[in-house]
N, C-alpha and C positions, 0 to 999 in steps of 0.2 A: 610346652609348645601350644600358642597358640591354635583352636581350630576354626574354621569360618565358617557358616551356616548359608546352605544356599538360599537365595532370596525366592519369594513366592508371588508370581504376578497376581496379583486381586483384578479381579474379572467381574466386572457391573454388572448386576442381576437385572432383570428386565420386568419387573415386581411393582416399578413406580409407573411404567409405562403405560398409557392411554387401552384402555380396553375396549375390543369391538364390538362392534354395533350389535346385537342379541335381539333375535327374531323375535316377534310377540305371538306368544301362545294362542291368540287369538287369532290369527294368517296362517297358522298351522292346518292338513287336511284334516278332515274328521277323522279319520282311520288313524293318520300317524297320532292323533292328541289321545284316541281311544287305545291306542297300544302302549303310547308311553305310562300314559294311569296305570293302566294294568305293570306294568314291569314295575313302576316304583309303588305298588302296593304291596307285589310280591315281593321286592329288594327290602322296604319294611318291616313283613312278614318274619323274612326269614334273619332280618336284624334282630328282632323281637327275641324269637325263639332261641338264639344263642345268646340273648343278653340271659333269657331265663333256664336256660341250659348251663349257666356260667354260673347260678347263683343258686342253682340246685333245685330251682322252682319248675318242675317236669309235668304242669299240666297245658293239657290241649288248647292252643290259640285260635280262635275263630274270629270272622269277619264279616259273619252274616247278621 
């Protein structure tokens, strides 16, 4: 006996589409541009130390 296999609708990703407009760093306040630095030096930071945590390399990372 033949069986039939249900069909799957394919649903267009929206990946080619026109991307928005993106504020310039520079129109940013002084506080929001000084907070963002800080979070992505800490979000580094803490990439760093599991890349060297992952590969066995257990010394202290600084940034002074």
């Amino acid at each position: 006996m033949r069986q039939t296999r249900a069909r799957v609708q394919k649903v267009p990703l929206d990946i080619f589409q026109a991307h928005q407009v993106v504020t310039d760093w520079r129109t940013l306040p002084g506080p929001i541009r000084h907070q963002t630095a800080e979070l992505l030096a800490q979000l580094f930071r803490v990439h760093q130390q599991r890349l060297f945590s992952a590969t066995g390399k257990n010394k202290e990372l600084r940034d002074e």
